[in-house]
HTML snippet that shows the backbone in 3Dmol.js (N, CA, C, O; Angstrom):
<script src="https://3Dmol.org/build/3Dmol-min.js"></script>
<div id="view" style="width:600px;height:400px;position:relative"></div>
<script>
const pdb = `
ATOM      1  N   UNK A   1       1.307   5.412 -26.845  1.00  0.00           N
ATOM      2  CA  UNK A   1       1.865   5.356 -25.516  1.00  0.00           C
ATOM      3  C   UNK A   1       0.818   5.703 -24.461  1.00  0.00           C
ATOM      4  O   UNK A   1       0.490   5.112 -23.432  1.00  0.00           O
ATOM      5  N   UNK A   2       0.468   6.625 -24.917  1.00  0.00           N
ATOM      6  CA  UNK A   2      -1.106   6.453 -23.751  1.00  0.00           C
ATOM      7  C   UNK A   2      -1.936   5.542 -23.101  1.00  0.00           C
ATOM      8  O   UNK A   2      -2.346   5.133 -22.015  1.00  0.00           O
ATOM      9  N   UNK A   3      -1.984   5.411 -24.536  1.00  0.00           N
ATOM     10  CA  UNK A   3      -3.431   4.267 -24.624  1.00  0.00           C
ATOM     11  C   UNK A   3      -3.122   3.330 -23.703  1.00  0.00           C
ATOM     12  O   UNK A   3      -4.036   2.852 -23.031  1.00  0.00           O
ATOM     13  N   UNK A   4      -1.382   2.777 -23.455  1.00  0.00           N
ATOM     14  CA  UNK A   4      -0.659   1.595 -22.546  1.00  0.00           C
ATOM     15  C   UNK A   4      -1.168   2.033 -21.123  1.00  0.00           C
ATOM     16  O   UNK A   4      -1.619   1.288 -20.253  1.00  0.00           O
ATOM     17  N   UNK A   5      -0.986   3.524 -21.062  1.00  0.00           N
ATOM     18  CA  UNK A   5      -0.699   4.173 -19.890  1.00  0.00           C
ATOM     19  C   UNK A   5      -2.441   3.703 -19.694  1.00  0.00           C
ATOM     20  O   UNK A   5      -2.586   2.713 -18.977  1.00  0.00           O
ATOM     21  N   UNK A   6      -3.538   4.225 -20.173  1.00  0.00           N
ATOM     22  CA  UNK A   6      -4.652   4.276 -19.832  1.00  0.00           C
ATOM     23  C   UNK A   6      -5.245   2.635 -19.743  1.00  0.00           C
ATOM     24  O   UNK A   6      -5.651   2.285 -18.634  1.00  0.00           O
ATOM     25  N   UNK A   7      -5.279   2.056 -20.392  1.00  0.00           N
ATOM     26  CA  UNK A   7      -5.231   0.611 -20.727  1.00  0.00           C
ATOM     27  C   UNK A   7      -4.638  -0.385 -19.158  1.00  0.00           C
ATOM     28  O   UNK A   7      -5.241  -1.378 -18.751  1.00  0.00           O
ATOM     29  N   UNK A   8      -3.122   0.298 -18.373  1.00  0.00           N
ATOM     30  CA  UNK A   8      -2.803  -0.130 -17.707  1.00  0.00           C
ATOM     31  C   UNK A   8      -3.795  -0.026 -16.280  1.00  0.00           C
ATOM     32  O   UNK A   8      -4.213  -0.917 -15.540  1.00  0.00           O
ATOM     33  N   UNK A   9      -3.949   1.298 -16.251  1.00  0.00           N
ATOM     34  CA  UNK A   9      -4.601   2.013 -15.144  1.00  0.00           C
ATOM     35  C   UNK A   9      -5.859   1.289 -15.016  1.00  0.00           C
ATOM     36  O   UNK A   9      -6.012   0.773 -13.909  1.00  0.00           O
ATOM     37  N   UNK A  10      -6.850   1.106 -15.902  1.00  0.00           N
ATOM     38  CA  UNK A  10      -8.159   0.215 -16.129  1.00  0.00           C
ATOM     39  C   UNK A  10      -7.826  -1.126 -15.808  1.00  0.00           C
ATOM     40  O   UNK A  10      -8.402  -1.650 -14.854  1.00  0.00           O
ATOM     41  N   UNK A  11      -7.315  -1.512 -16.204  1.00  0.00           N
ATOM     42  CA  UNK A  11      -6.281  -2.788 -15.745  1.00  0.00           C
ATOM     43  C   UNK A  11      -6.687  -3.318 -14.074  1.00  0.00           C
ATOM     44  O   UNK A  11      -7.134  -4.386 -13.656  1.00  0.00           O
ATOM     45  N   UNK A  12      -6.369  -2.266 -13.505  1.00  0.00           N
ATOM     46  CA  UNK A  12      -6.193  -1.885 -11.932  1.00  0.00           C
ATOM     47  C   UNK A  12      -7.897  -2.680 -11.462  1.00  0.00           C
ATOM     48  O   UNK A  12      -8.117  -3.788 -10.973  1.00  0.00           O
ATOM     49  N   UNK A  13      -8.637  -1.828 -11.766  1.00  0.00           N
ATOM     50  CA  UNK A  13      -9.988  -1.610 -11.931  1.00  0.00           C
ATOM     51  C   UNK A  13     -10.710  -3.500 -11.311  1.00  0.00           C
ATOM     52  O   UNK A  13     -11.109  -3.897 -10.216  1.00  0.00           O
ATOM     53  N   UNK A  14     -10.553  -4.227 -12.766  1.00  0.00           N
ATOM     54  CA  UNK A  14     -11.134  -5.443 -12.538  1.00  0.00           C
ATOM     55  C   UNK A  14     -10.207  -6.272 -11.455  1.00  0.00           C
ATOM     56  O   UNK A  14     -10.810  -6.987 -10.656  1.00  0.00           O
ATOM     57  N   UNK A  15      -8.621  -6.202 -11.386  1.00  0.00           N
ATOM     58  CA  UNK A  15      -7.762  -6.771 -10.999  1.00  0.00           C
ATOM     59  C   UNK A  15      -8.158  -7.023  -8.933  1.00  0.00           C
ATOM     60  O   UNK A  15      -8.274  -7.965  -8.150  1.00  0.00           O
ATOM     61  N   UNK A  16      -8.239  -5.238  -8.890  1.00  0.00           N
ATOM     62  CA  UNK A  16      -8.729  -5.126  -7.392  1.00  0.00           C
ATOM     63  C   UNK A  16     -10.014  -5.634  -7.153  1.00  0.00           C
ATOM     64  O   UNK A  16     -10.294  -6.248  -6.124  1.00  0.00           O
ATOM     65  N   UNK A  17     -11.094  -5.322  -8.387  1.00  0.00           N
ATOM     66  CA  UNK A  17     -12.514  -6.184  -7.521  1.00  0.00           C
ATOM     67  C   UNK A  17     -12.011  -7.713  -7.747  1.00  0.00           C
ATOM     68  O   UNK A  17     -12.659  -8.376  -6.937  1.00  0.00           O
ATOM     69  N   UNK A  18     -11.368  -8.355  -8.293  1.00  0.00           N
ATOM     70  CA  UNK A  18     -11.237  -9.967  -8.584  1.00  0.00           C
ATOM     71  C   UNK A  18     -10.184  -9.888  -6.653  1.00  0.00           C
ATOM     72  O   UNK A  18     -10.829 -10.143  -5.636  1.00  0.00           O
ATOM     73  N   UNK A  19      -8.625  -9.513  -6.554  1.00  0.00           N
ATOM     74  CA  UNK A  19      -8.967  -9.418  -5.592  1.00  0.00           C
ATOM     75  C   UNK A  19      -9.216  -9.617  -4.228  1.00  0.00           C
ATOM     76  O   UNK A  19      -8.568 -10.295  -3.430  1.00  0.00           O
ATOM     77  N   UNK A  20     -10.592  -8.709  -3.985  1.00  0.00           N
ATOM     78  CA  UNK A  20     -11.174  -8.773  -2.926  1.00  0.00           C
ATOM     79  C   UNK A  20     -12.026 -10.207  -3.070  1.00  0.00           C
ATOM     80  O   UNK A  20     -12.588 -10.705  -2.095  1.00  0.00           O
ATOM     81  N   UNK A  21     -12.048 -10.690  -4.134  1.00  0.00           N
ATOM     82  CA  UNK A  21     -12.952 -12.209  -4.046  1.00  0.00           C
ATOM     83  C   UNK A  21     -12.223 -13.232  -4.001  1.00  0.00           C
ATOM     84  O   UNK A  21     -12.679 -14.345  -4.265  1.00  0.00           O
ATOM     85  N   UNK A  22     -11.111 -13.052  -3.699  1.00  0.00           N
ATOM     86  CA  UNK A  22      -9.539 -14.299  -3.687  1.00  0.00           C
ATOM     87  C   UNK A  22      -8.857 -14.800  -4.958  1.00  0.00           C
ATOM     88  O   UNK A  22      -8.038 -15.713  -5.062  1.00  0.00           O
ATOM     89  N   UNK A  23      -9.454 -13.879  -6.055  1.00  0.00           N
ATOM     90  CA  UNK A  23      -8.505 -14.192  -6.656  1.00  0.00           C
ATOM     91  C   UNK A  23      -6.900 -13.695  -6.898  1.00  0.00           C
ATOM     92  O   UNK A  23      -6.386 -12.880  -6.132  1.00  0.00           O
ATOM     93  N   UNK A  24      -6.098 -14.330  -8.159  1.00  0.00           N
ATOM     94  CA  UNK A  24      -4.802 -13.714  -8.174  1.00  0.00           C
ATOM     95  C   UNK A  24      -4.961 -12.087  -8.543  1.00  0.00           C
ATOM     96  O   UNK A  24      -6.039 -11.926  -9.116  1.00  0.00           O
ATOM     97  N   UNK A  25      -4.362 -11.067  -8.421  1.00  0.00           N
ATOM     98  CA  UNK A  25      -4.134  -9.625  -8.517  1.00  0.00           C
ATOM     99  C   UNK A  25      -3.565 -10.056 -10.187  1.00  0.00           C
ATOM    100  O   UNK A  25      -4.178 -10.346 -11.215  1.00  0.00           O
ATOM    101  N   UNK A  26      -2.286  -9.945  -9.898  1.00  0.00           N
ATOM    102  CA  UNK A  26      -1.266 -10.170 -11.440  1.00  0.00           C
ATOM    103  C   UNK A  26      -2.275 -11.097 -12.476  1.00  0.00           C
ATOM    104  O   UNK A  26      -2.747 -10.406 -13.379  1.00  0.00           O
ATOM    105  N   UNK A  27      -2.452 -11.713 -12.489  1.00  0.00           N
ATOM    106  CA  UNK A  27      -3.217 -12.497 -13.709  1.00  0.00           C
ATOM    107  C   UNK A  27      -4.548 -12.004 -13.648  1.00  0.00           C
ATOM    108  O   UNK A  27      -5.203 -12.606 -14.499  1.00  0.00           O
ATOM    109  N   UNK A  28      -5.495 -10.894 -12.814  1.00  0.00           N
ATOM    110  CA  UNK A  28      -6.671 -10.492 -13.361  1.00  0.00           C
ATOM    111  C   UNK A  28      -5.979  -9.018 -13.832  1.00  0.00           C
ATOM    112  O   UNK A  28      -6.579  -8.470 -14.756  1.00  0.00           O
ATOM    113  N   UNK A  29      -4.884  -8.367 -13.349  1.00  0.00           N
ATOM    114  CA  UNK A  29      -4.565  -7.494 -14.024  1.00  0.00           C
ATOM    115  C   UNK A  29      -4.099  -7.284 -15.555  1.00  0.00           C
ATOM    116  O   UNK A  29      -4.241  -6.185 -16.091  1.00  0.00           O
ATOM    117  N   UNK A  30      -3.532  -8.392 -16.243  1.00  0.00           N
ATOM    118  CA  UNK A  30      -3.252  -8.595 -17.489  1.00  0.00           C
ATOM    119  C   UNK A  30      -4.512  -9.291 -17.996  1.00  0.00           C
ATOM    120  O   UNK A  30      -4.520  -9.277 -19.227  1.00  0.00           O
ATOM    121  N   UNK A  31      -5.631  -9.926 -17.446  1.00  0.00           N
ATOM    122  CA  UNK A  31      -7.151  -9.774 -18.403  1.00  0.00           C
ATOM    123  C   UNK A  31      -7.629  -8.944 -18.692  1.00  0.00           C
ATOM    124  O   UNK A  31      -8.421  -8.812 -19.625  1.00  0.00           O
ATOM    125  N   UNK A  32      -6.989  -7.641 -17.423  1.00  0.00           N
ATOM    126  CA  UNK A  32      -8.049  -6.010 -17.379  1.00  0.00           C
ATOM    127  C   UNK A  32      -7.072  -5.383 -18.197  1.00  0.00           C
ATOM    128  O   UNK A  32      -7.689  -4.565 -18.879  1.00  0.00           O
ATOM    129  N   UNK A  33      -6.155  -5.356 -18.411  1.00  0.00           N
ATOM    130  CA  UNK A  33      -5.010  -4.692 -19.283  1.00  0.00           C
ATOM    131  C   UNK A  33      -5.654  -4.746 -21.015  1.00  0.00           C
ATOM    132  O   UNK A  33      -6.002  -3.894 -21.832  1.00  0.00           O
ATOM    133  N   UNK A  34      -5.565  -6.326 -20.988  1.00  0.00           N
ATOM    134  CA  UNK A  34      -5.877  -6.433 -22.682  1.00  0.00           C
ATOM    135  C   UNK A  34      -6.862  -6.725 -22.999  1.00  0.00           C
ATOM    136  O   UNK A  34      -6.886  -7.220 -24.126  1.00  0.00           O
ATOM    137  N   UNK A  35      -8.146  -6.620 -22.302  1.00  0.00           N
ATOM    138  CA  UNK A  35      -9.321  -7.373 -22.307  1.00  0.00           C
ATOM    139  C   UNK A  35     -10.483  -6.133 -21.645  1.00  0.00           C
ATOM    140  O   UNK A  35     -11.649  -6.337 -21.981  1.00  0.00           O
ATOM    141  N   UNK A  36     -10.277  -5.113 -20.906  1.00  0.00           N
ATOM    142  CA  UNK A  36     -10.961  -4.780 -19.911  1.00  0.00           C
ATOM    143  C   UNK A  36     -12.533  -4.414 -20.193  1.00  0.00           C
ATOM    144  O   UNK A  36     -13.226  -3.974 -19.276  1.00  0.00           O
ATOM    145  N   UNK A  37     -12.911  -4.560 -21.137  1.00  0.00           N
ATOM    146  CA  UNK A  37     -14.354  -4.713 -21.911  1.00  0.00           C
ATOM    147  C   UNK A  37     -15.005  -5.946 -21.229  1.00  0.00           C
ATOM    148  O   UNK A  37     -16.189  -6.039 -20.906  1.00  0.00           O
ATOM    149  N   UNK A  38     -14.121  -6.791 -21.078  1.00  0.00           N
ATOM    150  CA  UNK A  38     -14.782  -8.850 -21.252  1.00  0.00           C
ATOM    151  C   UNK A  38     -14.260  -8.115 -19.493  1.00  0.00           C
ATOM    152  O   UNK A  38     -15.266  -7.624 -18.981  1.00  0.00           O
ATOM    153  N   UNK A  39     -13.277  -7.995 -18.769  1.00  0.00           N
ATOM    154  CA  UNK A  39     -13.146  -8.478 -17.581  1.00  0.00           C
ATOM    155  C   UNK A  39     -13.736  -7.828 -16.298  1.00  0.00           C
ATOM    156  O   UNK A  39     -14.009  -8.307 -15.197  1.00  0.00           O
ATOM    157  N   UNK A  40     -13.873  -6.186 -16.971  1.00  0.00           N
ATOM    158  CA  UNK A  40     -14.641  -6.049 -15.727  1.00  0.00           C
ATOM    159  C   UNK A  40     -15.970  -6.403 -15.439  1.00  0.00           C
ATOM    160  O   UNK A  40     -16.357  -5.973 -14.353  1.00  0.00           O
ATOM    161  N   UNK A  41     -16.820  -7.085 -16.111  1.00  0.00           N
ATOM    162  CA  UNK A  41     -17.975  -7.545 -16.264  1.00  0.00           C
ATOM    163  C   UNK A  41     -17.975  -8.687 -15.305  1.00  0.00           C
ATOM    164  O   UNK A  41     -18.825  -8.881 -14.436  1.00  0.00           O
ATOM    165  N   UNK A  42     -16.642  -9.624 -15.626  1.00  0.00           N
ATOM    166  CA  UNK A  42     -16.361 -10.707 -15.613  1.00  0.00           C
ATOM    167  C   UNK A  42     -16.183 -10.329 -13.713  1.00  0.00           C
ATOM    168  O   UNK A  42     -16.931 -10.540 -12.758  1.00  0.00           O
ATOM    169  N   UNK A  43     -15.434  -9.982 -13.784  1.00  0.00           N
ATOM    170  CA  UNK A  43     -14.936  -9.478 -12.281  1.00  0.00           C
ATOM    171  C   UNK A  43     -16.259  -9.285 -11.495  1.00  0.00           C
ATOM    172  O   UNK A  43     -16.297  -9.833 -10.394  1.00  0.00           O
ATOM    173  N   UNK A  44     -17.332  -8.600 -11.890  1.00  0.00           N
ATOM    174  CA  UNK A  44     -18.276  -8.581 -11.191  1.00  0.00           C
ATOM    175  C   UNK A  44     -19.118  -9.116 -10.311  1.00  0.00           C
ATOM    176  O   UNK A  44     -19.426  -8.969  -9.128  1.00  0.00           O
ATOM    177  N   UNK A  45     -19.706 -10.474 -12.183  1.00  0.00           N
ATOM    178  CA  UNK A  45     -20.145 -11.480 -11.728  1.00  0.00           C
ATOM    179  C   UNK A  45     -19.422 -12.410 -11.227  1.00  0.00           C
ATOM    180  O   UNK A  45     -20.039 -13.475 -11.200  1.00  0.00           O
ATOM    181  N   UNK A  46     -18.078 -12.487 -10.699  1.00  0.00           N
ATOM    182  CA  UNK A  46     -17.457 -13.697  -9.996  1.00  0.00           C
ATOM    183  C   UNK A  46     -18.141 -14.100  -8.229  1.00  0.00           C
ATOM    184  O   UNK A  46     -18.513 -13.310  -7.361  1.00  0.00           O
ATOM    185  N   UNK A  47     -18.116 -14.953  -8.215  1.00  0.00           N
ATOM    186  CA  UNK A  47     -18.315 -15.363  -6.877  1.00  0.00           C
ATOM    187  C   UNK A  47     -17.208 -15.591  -5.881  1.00  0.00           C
ATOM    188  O   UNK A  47     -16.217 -16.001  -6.486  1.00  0.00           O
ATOM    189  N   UNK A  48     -17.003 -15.489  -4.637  1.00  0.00           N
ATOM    190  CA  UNK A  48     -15.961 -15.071  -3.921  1.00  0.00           C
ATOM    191  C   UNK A  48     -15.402 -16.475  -3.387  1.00  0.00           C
ATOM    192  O   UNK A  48     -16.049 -17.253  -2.687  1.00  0.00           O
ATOM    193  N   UNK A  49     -14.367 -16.624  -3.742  1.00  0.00           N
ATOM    194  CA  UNK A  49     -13.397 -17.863  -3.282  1.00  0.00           C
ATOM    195  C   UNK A  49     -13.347 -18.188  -2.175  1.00  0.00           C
ATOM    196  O   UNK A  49     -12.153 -18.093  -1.891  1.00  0.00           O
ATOM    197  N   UNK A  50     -14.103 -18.669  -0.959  1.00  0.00           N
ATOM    198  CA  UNK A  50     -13.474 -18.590   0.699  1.00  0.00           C
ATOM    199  C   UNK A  50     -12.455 -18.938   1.010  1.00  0.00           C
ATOM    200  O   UNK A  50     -11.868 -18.446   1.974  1.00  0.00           O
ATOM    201  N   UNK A  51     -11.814 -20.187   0.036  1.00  0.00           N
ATOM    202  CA  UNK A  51     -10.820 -20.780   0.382  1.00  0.00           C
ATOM    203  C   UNK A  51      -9.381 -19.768   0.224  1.00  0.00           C
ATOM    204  O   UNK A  51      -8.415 -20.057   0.931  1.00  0.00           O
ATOM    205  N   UNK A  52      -9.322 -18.986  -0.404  1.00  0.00           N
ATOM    206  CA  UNK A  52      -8.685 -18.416  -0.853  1.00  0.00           C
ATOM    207  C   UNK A  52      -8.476 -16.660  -0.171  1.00  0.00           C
ATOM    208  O   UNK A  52      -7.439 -15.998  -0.200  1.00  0.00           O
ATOM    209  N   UNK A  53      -9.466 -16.359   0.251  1.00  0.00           N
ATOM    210  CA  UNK A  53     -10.061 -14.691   1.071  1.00  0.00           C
ATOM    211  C   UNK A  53      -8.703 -15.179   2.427  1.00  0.00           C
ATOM    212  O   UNK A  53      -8.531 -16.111   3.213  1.00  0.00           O
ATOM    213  N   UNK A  54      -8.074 -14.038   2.091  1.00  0.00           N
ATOM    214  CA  UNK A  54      -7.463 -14.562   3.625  1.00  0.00           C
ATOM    215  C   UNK A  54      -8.158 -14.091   4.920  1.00  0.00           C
ATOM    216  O   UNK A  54      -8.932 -13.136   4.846  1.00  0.00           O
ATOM    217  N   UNK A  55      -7.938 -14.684   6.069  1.00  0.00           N
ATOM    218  CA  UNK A  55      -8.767 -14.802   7.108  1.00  0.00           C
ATOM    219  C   UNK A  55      -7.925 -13.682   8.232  1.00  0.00           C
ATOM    220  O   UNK A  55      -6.740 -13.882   8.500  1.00  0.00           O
ATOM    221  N   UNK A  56      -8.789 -12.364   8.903  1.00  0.00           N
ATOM    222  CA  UNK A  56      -8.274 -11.842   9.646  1.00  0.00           C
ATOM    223  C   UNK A  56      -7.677 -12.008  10.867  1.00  0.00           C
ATOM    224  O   UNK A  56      -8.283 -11.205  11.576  1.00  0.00           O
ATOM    225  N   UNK A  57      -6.924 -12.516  11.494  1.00  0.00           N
ATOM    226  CA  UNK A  57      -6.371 -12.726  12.550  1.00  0.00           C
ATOM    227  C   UNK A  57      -7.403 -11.672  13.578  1.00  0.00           C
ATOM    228  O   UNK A  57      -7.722 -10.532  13.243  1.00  0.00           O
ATOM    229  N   UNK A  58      -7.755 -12.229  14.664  1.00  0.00           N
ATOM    230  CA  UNK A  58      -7.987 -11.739  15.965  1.00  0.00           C
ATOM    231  C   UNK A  58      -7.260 -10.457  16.369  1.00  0.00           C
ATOM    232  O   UNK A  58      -6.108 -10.647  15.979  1.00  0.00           O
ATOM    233  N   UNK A  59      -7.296  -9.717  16.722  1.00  0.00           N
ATOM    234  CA  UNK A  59      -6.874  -8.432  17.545  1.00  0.00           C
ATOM    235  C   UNK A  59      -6.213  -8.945  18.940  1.00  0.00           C
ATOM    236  O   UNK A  59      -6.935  -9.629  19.665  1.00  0.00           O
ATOM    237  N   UNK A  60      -5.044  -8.693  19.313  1.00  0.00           N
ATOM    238  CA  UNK A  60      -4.069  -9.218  20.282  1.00  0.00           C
ATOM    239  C   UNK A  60      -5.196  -8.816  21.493  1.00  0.00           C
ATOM    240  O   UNK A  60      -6.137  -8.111  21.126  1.00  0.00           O
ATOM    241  N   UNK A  61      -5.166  -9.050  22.292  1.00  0.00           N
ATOM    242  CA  UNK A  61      -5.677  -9.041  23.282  1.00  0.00           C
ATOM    243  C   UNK A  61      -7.005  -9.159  23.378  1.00  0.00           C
ATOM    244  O   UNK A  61      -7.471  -8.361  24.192  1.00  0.00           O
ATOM    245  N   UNK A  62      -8.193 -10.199  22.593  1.00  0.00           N
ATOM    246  CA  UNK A  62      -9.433  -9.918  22.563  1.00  0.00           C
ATOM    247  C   UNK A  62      -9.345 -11.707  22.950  1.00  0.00           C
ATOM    248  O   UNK A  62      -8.383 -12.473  22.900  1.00  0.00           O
ATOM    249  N   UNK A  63     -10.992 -11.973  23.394  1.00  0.00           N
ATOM    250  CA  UNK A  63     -11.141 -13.447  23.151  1.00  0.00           C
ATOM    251  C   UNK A  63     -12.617 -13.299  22.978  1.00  0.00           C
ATOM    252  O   UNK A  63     -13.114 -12.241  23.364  1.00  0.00           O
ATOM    253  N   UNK A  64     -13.497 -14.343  22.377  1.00  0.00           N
ATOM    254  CA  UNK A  64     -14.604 -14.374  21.750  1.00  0.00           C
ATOM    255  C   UNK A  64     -15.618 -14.445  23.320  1.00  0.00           C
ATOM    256  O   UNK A  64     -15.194 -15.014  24.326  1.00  0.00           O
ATOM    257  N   UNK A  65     -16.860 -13.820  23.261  1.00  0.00           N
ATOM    258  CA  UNK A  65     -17.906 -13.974  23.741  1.00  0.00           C
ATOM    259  C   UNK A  65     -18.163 -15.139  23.665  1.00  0.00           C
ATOM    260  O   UNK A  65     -18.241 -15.611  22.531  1.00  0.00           O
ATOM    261  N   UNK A  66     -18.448 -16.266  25.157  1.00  0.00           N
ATOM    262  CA  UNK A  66     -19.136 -17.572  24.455  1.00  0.00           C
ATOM    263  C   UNK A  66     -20.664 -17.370  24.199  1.00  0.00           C
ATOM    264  O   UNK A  66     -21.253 -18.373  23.795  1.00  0.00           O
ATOM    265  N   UNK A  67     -21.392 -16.241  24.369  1.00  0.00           N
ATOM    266  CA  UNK A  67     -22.681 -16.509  24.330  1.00  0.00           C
ATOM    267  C   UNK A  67     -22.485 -15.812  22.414  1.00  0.00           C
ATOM    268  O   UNK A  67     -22.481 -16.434  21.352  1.00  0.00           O
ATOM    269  N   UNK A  68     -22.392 -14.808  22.608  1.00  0.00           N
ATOM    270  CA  UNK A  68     -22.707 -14.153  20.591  1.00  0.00           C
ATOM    271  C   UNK A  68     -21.004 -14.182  19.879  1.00  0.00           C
ATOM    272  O   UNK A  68     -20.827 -13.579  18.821  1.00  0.00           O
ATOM    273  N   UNK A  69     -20.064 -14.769  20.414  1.00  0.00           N
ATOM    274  CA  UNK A  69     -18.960 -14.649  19.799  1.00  0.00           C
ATOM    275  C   UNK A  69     -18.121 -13.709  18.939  1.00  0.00           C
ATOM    276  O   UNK A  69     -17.342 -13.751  17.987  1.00  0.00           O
ATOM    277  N   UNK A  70     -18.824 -12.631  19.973  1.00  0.00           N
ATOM    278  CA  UNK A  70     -17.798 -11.074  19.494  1.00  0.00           C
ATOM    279  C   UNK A  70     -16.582 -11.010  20.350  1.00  0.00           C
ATOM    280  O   UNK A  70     -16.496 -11.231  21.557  1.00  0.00           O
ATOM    281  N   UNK A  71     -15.773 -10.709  19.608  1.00  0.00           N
ATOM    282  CA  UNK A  71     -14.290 -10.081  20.342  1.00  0.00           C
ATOM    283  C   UNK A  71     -14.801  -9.466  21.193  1.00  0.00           C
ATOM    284  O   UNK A  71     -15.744  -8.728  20.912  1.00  0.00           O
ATOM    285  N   UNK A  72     -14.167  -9.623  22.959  1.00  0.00           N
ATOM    286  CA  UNK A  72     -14.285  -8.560  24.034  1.00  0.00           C
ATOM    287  C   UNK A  72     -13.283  -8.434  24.466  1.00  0.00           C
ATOM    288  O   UNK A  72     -12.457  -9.003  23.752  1.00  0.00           O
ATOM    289  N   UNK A  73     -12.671  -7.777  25.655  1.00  0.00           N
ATOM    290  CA  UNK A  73     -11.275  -7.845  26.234  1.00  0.00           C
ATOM    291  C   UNK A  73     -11.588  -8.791  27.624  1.00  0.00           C
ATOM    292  O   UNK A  73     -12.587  -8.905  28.334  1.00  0.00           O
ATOM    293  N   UNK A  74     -10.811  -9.145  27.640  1.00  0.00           N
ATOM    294  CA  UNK A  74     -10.637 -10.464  28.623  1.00  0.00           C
ATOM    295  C   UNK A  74     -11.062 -10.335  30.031  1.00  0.00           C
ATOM    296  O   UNK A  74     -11.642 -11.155  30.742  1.00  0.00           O
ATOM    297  N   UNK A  75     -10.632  -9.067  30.304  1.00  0.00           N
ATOM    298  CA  UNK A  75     -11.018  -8.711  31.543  1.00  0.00           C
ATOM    299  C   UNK A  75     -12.579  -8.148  31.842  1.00  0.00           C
ATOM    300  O   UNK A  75     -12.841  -7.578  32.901  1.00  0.00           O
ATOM    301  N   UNK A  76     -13.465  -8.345  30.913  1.00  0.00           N
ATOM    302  CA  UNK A  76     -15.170  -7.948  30.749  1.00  0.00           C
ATOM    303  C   UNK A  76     -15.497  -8.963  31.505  1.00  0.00           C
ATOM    304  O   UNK A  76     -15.026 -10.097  31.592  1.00  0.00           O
ATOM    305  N   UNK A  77     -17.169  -7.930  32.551  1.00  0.00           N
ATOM    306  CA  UNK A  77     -17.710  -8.580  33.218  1.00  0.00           C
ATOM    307  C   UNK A  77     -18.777  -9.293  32.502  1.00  0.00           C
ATOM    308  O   UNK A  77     -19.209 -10.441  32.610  1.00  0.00           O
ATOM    309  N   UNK A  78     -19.160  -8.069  31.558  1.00  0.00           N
ATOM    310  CA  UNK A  78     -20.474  -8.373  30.588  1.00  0.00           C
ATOM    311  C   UNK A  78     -20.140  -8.179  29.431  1.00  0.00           C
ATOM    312  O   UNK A  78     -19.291  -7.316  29.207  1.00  0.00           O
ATOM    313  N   UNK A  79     -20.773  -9.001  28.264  1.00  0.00           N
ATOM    314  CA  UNK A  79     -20.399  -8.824  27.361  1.00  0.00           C
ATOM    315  C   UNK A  79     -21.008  -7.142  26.587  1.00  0.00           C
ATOM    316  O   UNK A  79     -22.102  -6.644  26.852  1.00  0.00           O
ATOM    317  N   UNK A  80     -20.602  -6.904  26.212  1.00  0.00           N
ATOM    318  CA  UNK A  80     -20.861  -5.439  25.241  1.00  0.00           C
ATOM    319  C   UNK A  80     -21.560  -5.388  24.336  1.00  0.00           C
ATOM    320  O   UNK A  80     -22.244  -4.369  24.243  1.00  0.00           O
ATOM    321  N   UNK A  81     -21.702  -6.463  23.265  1.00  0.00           N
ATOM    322  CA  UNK A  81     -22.872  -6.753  22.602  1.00  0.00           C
ATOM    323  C   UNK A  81     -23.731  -7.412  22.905  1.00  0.00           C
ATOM    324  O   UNK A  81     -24.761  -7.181  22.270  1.00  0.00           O
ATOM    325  N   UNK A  82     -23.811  -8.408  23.847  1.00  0.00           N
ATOM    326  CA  UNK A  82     -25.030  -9.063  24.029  1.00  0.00           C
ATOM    327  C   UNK A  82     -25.872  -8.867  25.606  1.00  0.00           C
ATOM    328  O   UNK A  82     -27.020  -9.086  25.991  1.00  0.00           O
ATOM    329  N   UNK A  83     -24.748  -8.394  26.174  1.00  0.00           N
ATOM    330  CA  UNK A  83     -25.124  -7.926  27.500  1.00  0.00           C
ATOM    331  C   UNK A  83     -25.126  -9.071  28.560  1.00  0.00           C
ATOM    332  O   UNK A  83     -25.366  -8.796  29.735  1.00  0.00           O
ATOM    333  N   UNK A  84     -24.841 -10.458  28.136  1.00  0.00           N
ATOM    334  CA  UNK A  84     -24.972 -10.885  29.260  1.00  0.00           C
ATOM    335  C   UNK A  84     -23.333 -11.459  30.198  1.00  0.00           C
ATOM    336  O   UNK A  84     -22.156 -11.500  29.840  1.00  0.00           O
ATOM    337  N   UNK A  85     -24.007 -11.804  31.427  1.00  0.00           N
ATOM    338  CA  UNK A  85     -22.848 -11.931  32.393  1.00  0.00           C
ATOM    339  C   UNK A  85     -21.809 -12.694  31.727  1.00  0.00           C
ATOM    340  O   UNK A  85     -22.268 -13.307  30.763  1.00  0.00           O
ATOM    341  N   UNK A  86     -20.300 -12.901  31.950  1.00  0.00           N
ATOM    342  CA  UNK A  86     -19.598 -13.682  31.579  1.00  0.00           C
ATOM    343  C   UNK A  86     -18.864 -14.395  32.652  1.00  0.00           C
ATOM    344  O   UNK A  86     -18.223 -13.582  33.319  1.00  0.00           O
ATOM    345  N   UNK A  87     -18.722 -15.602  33.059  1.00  0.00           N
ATOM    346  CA  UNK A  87     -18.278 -16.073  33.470  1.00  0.00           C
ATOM    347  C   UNK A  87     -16.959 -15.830  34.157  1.00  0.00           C
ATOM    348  O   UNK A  87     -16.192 -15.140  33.487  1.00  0.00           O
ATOM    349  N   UNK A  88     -16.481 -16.246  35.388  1.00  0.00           N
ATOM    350  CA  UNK A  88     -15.201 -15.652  35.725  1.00  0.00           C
ATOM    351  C   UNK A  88     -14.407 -16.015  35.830  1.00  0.00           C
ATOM    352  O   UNK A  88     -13.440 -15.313  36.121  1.00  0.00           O
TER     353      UNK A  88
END
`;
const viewer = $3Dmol.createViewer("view");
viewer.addModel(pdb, "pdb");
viewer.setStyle({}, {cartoon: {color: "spectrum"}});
viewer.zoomTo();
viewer.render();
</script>
């Protein structure tokens, strides 16, 4: 009964780095469950899915710099990272 318990917990391990690279959670968690020798390795070397990474939504009230395309607040004279004037 342990071993499930410990076995599960490791589980966790490869499941979360797979993930953060877009893959499924549930199906890298049952590779890391019964496998976790082969998967966290595996998990490592994976390469990160873009299609799949979900994409952060914007912060409500920001719009992009047109000169370096950092979030600023709308009402900026200058931009904050790049310093220059912004248009009015």
């Amino acid at each position: 009964m342990e071993i499930a318990i410990v076995a599960a917990l490791l589980g966790l391990i490869p499941a979360t780095i797979a993930r953060k690279k877009g893959r499924r959670f549930a199906l890298w968690w049952v590779y890391g469950f019964l496998l976790f020798i082969v998967a966290l390795p595996h998990a490592l070397l994976l390469k990160p899915e873009l299609e799949q990474i979900e994409v952060q939504p914007a912060a409500p009230g920001l719009e992009k710099c047109p000169f370096c395309a950092e979030m600023i607040k709308p009402d900026a004279r200058v931009c904050r990272y790049c310093g220059r004037d912004l248009p009015a």
